[in-house]
mmCIF file of the C-alpha atoms, coordinates in Angstrom:
data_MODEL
# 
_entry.id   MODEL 
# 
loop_
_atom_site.group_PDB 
_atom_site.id 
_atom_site.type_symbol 
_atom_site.label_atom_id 
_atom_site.label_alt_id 
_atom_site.label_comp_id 
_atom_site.label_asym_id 
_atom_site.label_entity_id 
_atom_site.label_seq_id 
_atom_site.pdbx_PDB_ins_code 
_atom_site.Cartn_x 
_atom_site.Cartn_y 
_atom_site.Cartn_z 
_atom_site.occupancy 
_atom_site.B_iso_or_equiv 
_atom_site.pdbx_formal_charge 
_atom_site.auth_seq_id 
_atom_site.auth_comp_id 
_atom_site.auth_asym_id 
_atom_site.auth_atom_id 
_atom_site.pdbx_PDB_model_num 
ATOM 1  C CA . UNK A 1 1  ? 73.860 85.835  105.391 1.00 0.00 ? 1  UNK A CA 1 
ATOM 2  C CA . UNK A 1 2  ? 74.071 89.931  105.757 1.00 0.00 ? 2  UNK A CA 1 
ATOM 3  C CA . UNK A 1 3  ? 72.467 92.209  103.785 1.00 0.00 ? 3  UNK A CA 1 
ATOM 4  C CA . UNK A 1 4  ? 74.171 95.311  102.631 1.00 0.00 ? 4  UNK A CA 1 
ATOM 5  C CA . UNK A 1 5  ? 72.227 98.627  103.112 1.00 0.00 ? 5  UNK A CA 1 
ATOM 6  C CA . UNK A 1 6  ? 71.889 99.990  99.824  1.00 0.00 ? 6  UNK A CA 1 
ATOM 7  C CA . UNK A 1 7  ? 73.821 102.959 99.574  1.00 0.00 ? 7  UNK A CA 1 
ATOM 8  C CA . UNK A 1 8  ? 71.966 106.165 98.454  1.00 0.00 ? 8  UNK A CA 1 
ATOM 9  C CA . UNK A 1 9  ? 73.865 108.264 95.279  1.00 0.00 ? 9  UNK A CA 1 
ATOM 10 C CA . UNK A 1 10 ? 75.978 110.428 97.804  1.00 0.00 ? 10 UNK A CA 1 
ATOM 11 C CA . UNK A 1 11 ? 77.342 107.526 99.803  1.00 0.00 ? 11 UNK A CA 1 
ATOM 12 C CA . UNK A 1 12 ? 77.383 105.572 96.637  1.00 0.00 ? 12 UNK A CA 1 
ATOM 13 C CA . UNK A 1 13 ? 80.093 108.167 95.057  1.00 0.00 ? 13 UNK A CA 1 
ATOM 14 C CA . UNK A 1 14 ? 82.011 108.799 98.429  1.00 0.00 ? 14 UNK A CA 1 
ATOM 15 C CA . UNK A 1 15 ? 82.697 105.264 98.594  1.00 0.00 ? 15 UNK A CA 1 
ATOM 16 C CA . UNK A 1 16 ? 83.996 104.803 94.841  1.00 0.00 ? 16 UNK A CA 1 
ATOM 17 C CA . UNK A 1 17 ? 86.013 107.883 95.357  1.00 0.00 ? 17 UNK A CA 1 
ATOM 18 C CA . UNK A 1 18 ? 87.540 106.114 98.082  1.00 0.00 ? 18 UNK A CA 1 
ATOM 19 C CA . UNK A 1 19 ? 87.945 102.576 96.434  1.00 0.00 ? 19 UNK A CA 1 
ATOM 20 C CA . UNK A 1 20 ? 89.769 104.544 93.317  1.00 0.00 ? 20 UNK A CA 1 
ATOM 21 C CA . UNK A 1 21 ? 92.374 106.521 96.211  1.00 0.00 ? 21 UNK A CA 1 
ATOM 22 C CA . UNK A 1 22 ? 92.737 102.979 97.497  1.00 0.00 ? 22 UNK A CA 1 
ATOM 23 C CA . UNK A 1 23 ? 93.431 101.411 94.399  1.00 0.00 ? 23 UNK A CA 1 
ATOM 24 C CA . UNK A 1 24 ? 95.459 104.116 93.052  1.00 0.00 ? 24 UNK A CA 1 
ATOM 25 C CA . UNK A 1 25 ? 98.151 104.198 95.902  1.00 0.00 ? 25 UNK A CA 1 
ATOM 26 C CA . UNK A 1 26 ? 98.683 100.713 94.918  1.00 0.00 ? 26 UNK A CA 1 
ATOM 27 C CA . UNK A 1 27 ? 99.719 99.233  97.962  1.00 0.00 ? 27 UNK A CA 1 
ATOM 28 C CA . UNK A 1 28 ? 96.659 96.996  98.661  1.00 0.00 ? 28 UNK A CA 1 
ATOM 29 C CA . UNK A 1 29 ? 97.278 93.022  98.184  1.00 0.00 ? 29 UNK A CA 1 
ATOM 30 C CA . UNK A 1 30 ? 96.110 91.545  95.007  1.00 0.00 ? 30 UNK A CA 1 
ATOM 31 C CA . UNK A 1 31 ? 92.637 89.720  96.746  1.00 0.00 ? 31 UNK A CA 1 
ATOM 32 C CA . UNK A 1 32 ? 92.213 92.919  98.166  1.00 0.00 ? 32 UNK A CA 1 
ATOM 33 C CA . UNK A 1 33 ? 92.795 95.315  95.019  1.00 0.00 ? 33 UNK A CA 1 
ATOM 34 C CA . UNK A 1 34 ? 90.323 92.196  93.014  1.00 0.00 ? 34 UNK A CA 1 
ATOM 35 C CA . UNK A 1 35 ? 87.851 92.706  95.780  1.00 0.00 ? 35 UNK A CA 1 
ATOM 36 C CA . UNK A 1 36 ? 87.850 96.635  96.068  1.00 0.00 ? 36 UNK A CA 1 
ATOM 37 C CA . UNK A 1 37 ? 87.950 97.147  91.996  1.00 0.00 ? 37 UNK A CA 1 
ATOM 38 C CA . UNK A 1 38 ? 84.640 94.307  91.863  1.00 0.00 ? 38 UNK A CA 1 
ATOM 39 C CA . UNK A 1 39 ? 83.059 96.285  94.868  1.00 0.00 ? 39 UNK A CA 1 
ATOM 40 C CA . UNK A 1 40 ? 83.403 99.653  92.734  1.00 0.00 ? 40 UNK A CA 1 
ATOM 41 C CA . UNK A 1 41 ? 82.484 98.245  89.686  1.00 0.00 ? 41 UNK A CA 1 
ATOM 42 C CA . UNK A 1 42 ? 79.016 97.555  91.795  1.00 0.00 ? 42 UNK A CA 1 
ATOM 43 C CA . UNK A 1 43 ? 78.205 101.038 93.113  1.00 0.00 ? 43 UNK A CA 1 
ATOM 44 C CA . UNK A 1 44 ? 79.182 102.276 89.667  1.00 0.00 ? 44 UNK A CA 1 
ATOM 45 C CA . UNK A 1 45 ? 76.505 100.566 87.805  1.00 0.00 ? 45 UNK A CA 1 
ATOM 46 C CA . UNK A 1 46 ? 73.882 101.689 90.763  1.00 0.00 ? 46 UNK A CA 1 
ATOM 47 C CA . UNK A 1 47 ? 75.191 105.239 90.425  1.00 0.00 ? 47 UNK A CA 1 
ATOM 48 C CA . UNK A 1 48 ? 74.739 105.295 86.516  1.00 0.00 ? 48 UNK A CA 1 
ATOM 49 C CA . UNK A 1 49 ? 71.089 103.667 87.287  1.00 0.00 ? 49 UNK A CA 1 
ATOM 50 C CA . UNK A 1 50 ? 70.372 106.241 89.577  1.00 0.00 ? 50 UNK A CA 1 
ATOM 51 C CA . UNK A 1 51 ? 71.494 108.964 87.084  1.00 0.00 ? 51 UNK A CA 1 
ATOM 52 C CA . UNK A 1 52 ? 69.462 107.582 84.491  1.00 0.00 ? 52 UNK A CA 1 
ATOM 53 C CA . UNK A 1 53 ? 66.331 107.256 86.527  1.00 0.00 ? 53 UNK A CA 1 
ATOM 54 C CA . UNK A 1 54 ? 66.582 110.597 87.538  1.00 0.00 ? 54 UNK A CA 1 
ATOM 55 C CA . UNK A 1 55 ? 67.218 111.933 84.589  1.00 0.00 ? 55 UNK A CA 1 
ATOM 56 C CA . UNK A 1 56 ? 64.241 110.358 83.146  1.00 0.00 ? 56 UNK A CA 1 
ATOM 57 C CA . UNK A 1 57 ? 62.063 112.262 85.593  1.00 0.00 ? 57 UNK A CA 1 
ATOM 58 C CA . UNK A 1 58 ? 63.432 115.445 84.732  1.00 0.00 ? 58 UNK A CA 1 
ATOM 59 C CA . UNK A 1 59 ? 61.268 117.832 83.068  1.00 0.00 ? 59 UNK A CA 1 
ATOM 60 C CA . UNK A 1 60 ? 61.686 120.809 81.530  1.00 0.00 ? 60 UNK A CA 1 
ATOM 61 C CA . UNK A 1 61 ? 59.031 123.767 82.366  1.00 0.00 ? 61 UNK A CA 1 
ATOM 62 C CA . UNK A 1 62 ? 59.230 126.391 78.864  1.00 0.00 ? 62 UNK A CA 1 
ATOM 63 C CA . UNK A 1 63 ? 56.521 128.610 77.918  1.00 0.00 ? 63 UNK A CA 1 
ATOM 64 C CA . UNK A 1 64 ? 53.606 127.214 75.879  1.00 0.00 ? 64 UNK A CA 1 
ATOM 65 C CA . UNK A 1 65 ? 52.411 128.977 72.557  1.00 0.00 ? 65 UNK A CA 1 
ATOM 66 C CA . UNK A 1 66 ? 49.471 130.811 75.204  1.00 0.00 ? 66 UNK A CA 1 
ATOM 67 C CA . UNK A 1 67 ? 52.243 131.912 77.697  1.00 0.00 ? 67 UNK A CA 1 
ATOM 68 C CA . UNK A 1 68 ? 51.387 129.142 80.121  1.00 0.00 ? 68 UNK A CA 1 
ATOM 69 C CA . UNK A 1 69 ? 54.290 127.388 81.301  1.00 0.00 ? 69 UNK A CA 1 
ATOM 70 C CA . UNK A 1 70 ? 54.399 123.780 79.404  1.00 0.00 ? 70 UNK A CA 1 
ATOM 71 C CA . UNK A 1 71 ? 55.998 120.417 80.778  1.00 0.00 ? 71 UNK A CA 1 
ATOM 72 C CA . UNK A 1 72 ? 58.055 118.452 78.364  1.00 0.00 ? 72 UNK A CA 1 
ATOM 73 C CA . UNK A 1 73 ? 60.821 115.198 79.053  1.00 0.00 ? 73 UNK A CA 1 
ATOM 74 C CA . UNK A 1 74 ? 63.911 116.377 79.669  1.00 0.00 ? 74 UNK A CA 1 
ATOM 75 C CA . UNK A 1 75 ? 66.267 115.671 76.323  1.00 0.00 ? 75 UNK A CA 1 
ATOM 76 C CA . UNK A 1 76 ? 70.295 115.564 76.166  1.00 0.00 ? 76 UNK A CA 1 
ATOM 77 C CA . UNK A 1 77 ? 71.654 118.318 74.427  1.00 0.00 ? 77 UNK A CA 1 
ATOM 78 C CA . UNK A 1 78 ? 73.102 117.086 71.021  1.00 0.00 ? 78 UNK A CA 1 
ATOM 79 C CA . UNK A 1 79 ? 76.530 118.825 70.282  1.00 0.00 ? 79 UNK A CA 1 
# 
């Protein structure tokens, strides 16, 4: 049985943005279009874990009540 490479974020995104122009001309026979949307459902899920994985590293440096810069965890701005 082959192993797929995993994909890193760029490729990841490349290839959904070509399963969606695939998809969206429409022309591609139903197995196909099943196959294509299932595959793209896939890297979709990795690329949301890989934005949430990096955005859990992500810290933001601000300066500290002395001056010296302080590290805090990155938090979503609320609207």
């Amino acid at each position: 049985m082959a192993t797929k490479k995993k994909l890193n974020f760029e490729d990841s995104m490349a290839r959904l943005e070509e399963i969606v122009s695939l998809l969206e001309r429409g022309d591609a026979p139903l197995e196909q279009a099943m196959a294509l949307f299932e595959e793209g459902a896939k890297l979709l899920r990795e690329c949301t874990k890989q934005l949430d994985e990096a955005e859990q590293k992500v810290t933001l440096l601000t300066a500290g009540e002395n001056g010296q810069p302080e590290e805090r965890p990155f938090q979503e701005e609320k609207d």
